[in-house]
N, C-alpha and C positions, 0 to 999 in steps of 0.2 A: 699545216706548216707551222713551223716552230716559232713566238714571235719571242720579242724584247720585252724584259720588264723594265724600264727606262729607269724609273726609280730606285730599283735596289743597283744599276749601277753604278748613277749618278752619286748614288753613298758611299760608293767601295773605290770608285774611279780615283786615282792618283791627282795630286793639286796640278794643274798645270804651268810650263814654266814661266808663258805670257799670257797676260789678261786682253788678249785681240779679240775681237767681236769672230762671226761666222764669216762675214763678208772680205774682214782682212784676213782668215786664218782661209779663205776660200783661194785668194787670190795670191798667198803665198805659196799655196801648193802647187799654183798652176805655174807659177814661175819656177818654183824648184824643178818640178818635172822639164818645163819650157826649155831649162838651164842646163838639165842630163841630155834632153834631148840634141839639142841645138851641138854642145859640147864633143858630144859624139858622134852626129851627123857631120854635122861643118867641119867643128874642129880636128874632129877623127883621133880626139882623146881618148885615152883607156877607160873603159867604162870604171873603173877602180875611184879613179878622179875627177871623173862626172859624176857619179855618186857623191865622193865627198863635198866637191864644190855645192853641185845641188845643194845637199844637207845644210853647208851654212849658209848658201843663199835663202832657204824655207824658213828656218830660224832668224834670218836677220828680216826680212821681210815682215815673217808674223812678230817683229817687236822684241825677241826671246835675248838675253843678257849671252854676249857669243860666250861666256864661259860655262853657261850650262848649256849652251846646244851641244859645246862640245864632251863637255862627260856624257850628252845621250847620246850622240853618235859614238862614242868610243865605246858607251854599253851596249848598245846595240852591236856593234860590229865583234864583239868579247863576246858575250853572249852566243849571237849566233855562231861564229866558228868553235866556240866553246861544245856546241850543242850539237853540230854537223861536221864539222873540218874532221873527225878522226873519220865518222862514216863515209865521206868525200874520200877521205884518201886508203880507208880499204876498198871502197870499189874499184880506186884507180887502180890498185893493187892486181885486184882479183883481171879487170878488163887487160891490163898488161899477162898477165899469168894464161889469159887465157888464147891471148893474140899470137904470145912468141913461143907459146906450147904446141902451137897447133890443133888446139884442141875446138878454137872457133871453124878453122880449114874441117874438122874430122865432121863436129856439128852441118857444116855447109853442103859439105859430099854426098853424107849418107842421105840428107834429106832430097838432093838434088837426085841423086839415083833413084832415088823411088820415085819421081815426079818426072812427068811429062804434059804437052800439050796445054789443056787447058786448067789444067790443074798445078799447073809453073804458077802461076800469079798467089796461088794459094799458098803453096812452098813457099815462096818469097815472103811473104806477110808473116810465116808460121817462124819463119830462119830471122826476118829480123826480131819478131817480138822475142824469141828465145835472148838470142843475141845481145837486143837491146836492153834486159832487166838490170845488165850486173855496168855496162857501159855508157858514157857519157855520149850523148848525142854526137857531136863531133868525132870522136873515135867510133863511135857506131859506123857512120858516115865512110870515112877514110876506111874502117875493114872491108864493108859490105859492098860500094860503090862495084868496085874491081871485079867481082862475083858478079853483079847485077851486069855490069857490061861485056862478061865472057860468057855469062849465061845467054843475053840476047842475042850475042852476033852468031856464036855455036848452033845456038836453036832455030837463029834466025826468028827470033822476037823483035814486035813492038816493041822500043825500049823502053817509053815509059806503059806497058801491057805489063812488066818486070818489072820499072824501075819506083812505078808509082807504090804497089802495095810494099815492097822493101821501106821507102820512105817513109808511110802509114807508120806500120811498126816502131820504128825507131820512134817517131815524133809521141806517138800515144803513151811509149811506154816514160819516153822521157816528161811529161808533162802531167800525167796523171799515176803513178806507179812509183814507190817508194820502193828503193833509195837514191833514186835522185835527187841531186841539191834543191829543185825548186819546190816540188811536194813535200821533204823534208822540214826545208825552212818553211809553207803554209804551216803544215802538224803543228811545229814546234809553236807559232806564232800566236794559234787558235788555242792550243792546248788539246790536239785533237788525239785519238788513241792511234798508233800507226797500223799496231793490226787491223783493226776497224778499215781504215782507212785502205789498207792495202786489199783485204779482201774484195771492198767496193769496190777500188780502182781497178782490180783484173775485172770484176763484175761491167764496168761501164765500159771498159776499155774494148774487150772483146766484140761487141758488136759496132761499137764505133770504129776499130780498124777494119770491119769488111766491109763496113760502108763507105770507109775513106778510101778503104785498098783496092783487092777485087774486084769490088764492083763500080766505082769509079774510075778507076784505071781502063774500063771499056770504054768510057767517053774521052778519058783523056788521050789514050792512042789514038782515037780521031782528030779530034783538036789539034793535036803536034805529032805528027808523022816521022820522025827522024831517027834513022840507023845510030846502031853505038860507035862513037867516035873512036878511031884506031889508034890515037894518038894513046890513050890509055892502057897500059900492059899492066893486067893484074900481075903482082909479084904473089907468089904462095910462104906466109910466115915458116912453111915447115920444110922446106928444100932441103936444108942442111939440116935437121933434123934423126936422131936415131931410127925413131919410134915414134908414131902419130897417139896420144891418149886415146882409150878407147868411146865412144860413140858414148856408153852408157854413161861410165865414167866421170864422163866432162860435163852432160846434162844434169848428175844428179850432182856436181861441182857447181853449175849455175844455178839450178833451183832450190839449194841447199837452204840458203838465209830467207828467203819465201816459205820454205815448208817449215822455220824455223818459227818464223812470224804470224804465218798463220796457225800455226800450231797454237802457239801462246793465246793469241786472240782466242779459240775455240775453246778451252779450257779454263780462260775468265769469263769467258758466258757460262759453260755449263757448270763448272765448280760454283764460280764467284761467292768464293770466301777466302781475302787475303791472306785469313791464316790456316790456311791448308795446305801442308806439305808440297804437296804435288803441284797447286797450283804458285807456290812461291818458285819451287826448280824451274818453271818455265817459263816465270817471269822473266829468270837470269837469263838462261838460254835462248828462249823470244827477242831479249832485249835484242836492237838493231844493232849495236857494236859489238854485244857476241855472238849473234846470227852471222854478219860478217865475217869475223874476226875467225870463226869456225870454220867457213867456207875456205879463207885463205888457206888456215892452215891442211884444211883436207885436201885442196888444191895443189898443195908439195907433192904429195906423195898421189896425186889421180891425174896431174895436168903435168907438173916438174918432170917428176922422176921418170915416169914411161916415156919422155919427149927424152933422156940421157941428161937431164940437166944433175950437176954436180953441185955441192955445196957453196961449193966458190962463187958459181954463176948465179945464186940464187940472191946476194944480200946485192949484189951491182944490177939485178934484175928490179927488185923492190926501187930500187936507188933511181933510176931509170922513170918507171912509173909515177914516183912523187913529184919530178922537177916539173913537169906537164900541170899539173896540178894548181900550181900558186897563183897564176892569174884568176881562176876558178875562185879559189879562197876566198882572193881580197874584192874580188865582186861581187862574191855572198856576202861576205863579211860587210862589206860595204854596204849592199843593200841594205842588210841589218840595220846597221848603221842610220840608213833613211828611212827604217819602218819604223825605229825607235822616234826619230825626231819627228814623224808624224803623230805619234801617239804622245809626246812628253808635251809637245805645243797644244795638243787637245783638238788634234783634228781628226782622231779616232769620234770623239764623245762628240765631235762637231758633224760627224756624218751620223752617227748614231743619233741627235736632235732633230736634225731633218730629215731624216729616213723613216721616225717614230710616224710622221702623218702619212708617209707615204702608202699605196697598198701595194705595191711593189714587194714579192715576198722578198727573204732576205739573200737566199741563193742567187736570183737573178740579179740581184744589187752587186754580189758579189764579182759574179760574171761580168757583169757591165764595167764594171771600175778595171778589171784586170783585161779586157778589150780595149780599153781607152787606152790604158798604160802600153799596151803590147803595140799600139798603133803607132804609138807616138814614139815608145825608144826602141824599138825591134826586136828588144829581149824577153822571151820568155821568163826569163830567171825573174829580171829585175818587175817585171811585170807582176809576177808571182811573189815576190816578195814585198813589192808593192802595195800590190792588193790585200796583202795577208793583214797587213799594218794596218791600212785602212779599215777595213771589217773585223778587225781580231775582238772589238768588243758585241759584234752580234751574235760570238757564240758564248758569250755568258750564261746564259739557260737554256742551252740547247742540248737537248742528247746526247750520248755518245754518235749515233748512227748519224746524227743531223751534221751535228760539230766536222765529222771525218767528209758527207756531204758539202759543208763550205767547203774546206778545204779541195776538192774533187771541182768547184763549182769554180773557183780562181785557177786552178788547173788548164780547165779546161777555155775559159776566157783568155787566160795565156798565151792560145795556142792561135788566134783568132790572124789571120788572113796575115801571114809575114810577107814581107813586101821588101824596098831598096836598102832600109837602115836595119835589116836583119841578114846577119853573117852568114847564117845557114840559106837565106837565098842564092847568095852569090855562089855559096861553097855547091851546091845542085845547081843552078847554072854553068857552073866550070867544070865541072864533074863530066854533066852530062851533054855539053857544047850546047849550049839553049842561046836563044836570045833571051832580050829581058820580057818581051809578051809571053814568048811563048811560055815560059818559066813563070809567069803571074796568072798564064792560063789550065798551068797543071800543077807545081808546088803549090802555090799560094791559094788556088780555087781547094785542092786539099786540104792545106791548115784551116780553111774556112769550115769546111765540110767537118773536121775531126773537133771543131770547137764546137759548130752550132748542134752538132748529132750527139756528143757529150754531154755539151750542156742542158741539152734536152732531157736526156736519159735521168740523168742527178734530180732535175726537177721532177721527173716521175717520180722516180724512187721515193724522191721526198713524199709523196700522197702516199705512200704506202707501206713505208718501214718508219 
């Protein structure tokens, strides 16, 4: 395991903005979180302004002058949307491009046709991970739902035998698997490499959705036994549609910026010499805003145009896409925002002090911090961005392999048991007509299951790469 060198940090670490002991810089944290929490539980404030408030409540607590907590929350919040907000809103791009294409409908079919019995639950886990790479959790959710409850009542499935590995999928790839905002903002936070990072993340990911999906999905249709609610009519994005994209098409439209990423990665390991022709072109092209940025455009002409879309319908299509977006923004942003004022107050180098004694490897500290956080405000995101702040100084000397490992290791802490102050519980409870037990005895026993089997795995890894 990779440790800390305390000393060469302590030399390089940034002055902090207030001179508060450990105890006050301890108890300011817990208020600021206290203060997100409370704000958006009770209040049922926009997590945007729970973040901010937080932020100057952390900063006036640990002592800090409010006019520098606010340029580090304004840097922080610049920064990261600086860093992520364009890759944020080519996904939403691509996920719109590929919903009103039909080309997610063409993905769903073909796989659905070939599956039957008991090899449905495997389909379903296989349709959302594809699904989920290029999509935001919540539109994941809203596509795929509709499918998972025409598939059970047709098949006459268990609905969560269906509904649970669907949800698997979506949640693994949203928490561990770049380009999502919340692994995004960790990379950026830790300085982690994202090919690195991504390669891991399909690495961990994959046996932790068929432990969370398939094969828990056989206990969870015991646990809650309930037909798919009729109330729900899936609508098909392609009705009005010309032309469906073709099957291949649209897959090698989704895995496009993935092949592009991993590409880059494999070619800084084997090259690895910056100034190497070949390995400099795939820097560019690896990069994640032209891995992206590629996909869009190959998507006009594999997902647009076979669906009949015209020129015209193409820039109010983009248009469409972005507006959904901006609450997403300023809740990164925002976080940013509070990961910065954790680090400017010096409660990075304050967990970094006391962690030095502990034997607690660093990964599992990791984990632990972004469990706590996901407990308390129901977000994934903020959780992860959270976290990232907090430990961003333990991957100072740490490998690349280790570095992209934290990152994987908040991830998956992130994911830990969502419960009443988590949106996507309610959204799978209404979705799928649940009570709230029943729904904290198959959702939430899942995100448990997809944290602790993750988290597990990264700490393997960690002994061995």
């Amino acid at each position: 395991m990779t440790r800390l060198s305390v000393e060469m940090l302590a030399a390089d670490a940034p002055e902090p903005i207030t001179s508060a002991g450990h105890a006050q810089l301890g108890i300011a944290v817990l208020a600021g979180i206290a203060v997100i929490v409370l704000l958006i539980t009770k209040s049922k404030l926009h997590a945007f302004l729970a973040l901010t408030i937080g932020s100057l409540a952390l900063g006036a607590i640990a002592g800090a002058p409010l006019d520098k907590v606010l340029t580090s929350f304004s840097t922080g919040l610049g920064t990261t949307v600086a860093g992520v907000g364009v890759l944020i809103a080519l996904g939403a791009i691509l996920g719109k491009m590929l919903a009103d294409s039909g080309g997610a409908d063409q993905i769903v079919d073909t796989i659905l046709a070939k599956a039957g019995g008991r090899s449905m639950p495997w389909a379903m886990v296989l349709i959302a991970s594809v699904i989920g790479l290029p999509l935001f959790f919540e539109v994941g959710i809203v596509l795929l739902i509709p499918v998972v409850l025409m598939v059970a009542k047709r098949g006459n499935y268990s609905l969560m035998r269906i509904g649970i590995p669907a949800l698997a999928g979506l949640s693994v790839m949203h928490g561990l698997v770049p380009p999502h905002p919340g692994p995004l903002v960790a990379i950026d936070a830790v300085q982690a490499d994202l090919g690195v990072t991504l390669a891991l993340g399909v690495l961990v990911a994959i046996p932790t959705v068929i432990i969370a999906g398939p094969l828990f999905s056989r206990y969870a249709a015991r646990w809650v036994d309930v037909p798919a609610p009729d109330r729900m009519i899936p609508q098909r994005a392609s009705e009005d549609l010309e032309k469906r994209p073709g099957f291949g098409a649209t897959l090698f439209t989704v895995l496009l910026p993935v092949l592009l990423m991993l590409a880059k990665a494999l070619v800084d390991i084997v090259v690895d010499d910056p100034e190497n022709l070949v390995q400099r072109v795939f820097d560019v092209i690896g990069a994640p805003m032209i891995a992206l940025l590629a996909s869009v455009l190959v998507g006009i002409f594999t997902l647009l145009r076979p669906a009949g879309f015209s020129k015209e319908r193409i820039s109010p299509l983009v248009e469409k896409s972005l507006a959904p977006i901006a609450g997403i923004l300023l809740i990164v942003g925002a976080g940013g925002g509070f990961k910065q004022t954790l680090i400017d107050t010096g409660v990075g180098q304050m967990v970094l002090d006391i962690s030095k004694d502990w034997s607690i490897p660093a990964l599992l500290l990791a984990w632990l911090i972004a469990v706590a956080i996901r407990l308390a405000t129901g977000s994934a995101t903020v959780a992860t961005v959270s976290a990232a702040g907090l430990v961003a100084p333990l991957a100072a000397d740490m490998s690349t392999t280790h570095a992209a490992l934290l990152v994987l290791a908040i991830g998956a802490g992130s994911l830990f048991f969502s419960h009443v102050n988590d949106a996507g519980f309610w959204m799978v409870k209404e979705y799928f007509g649940l009570s709230v037990g029943q729904n904290i005895k198959t959702w939430s026993v899942m995100e448990t299951i997809i944290s602790v089997v993750a988290g597990g795995i990264v700490l393997l890894l960690s002994l061995v790469i």
